[in-house]
C-alpha positions in Angstrom: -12.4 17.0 -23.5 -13.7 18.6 -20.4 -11.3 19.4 -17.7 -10.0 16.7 -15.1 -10.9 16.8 -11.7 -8.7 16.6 -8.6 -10.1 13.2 -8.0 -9.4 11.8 -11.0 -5.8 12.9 -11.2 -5.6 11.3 -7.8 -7.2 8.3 -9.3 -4.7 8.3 -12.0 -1.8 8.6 -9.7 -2.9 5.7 -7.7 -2.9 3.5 -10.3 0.7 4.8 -11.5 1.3 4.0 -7.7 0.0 0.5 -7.5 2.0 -0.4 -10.9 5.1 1.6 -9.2 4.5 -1.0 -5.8 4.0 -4.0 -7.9 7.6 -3.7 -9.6 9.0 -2.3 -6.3 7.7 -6.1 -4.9 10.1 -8.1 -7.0 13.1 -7.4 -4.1 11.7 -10.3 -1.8 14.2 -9.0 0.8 11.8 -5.7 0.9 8.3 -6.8 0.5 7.5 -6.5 4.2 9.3 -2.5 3.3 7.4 -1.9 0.4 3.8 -2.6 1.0 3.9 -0.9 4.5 5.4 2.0 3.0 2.6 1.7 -0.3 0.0 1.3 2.0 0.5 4.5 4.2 1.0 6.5 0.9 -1.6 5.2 -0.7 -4.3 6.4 2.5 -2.8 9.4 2.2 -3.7 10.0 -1.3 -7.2 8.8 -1.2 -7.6 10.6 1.7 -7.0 13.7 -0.4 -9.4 12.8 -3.1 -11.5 11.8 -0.5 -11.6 15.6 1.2 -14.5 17.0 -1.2 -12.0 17.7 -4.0 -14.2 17.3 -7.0 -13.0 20.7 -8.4 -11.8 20.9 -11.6 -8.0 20.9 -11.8 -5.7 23.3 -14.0 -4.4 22.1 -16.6 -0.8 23.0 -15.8 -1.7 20.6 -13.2 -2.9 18.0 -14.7 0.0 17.9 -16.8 2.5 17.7 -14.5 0.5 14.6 -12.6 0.4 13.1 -16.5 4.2 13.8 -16.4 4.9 12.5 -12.9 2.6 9.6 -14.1 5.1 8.7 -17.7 8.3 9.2 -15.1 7.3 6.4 -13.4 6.3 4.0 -16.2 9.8 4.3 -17.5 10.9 2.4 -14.3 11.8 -0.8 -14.8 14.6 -1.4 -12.1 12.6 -2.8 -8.7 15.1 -1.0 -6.7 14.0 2.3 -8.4 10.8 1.5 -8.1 10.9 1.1 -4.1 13.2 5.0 -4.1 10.1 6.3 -6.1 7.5 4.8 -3.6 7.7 7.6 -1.6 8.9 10.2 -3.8 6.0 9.5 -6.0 3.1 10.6 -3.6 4.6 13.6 -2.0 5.4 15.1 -5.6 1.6 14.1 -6.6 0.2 15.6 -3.8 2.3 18.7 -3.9 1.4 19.4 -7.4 -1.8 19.5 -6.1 -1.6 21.8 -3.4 -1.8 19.8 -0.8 0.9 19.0 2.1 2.7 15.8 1.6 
């Protein structure tokens, strides 16, 4: 299997992400909360995979966005899920060397 690329961990992690903001929606009293905060997380990880990134990604990496990835499809609770919205991104980004 050849090696990922930084754009498609990224990809991956945004559709952990929109997953993660779908469950975080279930608190009615937040929804307002949760997709402005989404949204502005969300440009700022495509605009990381949108920077030229194509380069292939280290495995250690990859890994740890594969991790991140499983963390968050073991919440279930839609108050977790809203604490993750933004813990999610900056750990992604982060791991891959870029500044949250």
């Amino acid at each position: 299997m050849p090696a990922a690329t930084v754009d498609e961990a990224i990809g991956r992690a945004l559709a952990a992400y929109a997953q993660l903001a779908e469950r975080a929606e279930e608190v009615e009293d937040e929804w307002s909360y949760v997709n402005d905060l989404s949204s502005a997380w969300r440009e700022r990880l495509e605009g990381a995979a949108g920077a030229g990134r194509g380069a292939t990604l280290d495995p250690a990496v990859d890994a740890a966005i594969d991790r991140l990835i499983d963390e968050v499809d073991g919440i279930t609770d839609p108050h977790r899920a809203i604490d993750w919205l933004s813990t999610f991104p900056q750990v992604a980004l982060l791991a891959l060397g870029e500044t949250p």
